[in-house]
C-alpha positions as CSV (number, residue, x, y, z in Angstrom):
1,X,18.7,9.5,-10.6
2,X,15.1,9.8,-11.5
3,X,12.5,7.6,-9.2
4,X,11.7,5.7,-12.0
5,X,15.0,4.5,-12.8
6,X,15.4,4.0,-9.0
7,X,12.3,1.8,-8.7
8,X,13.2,0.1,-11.7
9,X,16.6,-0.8,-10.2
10,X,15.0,-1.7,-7.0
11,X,13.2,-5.0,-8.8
12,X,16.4,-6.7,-9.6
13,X,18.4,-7.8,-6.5
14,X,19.4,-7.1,-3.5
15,X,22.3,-6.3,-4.6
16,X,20.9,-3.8,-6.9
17,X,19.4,-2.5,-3.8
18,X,22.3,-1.9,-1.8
19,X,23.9,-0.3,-5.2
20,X,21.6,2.5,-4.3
21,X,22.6,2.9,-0.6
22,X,25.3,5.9,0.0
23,X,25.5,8.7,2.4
24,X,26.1,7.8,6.2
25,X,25.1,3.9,5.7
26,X,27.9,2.6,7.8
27,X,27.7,-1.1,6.7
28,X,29.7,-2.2,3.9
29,X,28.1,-2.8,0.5
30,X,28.3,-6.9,1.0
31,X,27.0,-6.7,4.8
32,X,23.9,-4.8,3.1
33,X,23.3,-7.2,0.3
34,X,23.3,-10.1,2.7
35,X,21.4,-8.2,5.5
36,X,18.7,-7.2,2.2
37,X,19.1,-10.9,0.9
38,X,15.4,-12.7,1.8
39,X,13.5,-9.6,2.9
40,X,13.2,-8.2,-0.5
41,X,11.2,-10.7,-2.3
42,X,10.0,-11.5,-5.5
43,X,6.7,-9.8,-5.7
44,X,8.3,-6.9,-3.8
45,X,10.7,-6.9,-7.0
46,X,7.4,-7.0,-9.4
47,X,5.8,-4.2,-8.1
48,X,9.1,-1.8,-8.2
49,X,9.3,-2.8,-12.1
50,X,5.5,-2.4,-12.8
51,X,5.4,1.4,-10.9
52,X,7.2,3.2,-13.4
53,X,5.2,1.6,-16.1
54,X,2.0,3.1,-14.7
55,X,3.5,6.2,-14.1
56,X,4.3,6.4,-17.5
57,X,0.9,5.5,-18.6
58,X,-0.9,8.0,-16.2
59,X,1.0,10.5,-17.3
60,X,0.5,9.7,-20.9
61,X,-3.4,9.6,-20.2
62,X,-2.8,12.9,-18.2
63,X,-1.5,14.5,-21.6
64,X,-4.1,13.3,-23.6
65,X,-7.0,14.6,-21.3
66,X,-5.3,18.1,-20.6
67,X,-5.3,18.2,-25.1
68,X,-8.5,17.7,-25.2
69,X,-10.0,19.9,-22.9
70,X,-7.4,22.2,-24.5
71,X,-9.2,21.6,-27.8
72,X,-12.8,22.0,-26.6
73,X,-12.3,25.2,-24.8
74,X,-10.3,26.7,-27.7
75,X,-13.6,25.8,-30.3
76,X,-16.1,26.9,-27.5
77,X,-14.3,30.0,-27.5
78,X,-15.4,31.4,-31.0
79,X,-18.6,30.9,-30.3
80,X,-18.3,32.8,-26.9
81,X,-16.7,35.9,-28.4
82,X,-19.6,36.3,-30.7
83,X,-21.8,36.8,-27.7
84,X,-19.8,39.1,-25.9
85,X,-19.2,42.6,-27.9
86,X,-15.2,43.5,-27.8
87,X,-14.5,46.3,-25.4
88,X,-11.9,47.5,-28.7
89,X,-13.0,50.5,-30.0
């Protein structure tokens, strides 16, 4: 499961929370929900659904930069092989 859907999961319930436990927990899946009941709170639940979201958009920036500098280098090029003689002969 991706951290994104994990985080995303995390901002429903505690319930959803304990969905996630598994491995070597050894309390049962009700004794966690009630232990996680009040401790994992509302804005706790905000910020695990607004993470992904700016992941997402970082990422999308990330993409957008690394075309453009993509772009500029490639039309600064021509200019730069002009200057410089081939070594092809």
């Amino acid at each position: 499961m991706s951290a994104s859907r994990v985080l995303r999961r995390l901002g429903r319930s505690p319930k959803a929370l304990a969905d996630l436990a598994h491995g070597t927990i050894d309390a049962s899946h009700s004794t966690l929900a009630e232990a996680l009941t009040g401790r994992f709170e509302e804005h706790h639940a905000f910020m695990c659904r607004m993470l992904p979201d700016t992941v997402d958009h970082l990422t999308a920036r990330t993409a957008g930069v690394t075309a453009a500098t993509r772009c500029s280098v490639e039309q600064s090029a021509s200019p730069l092989q002009r200057l410089v003689p081939s070594r092809r002969a």
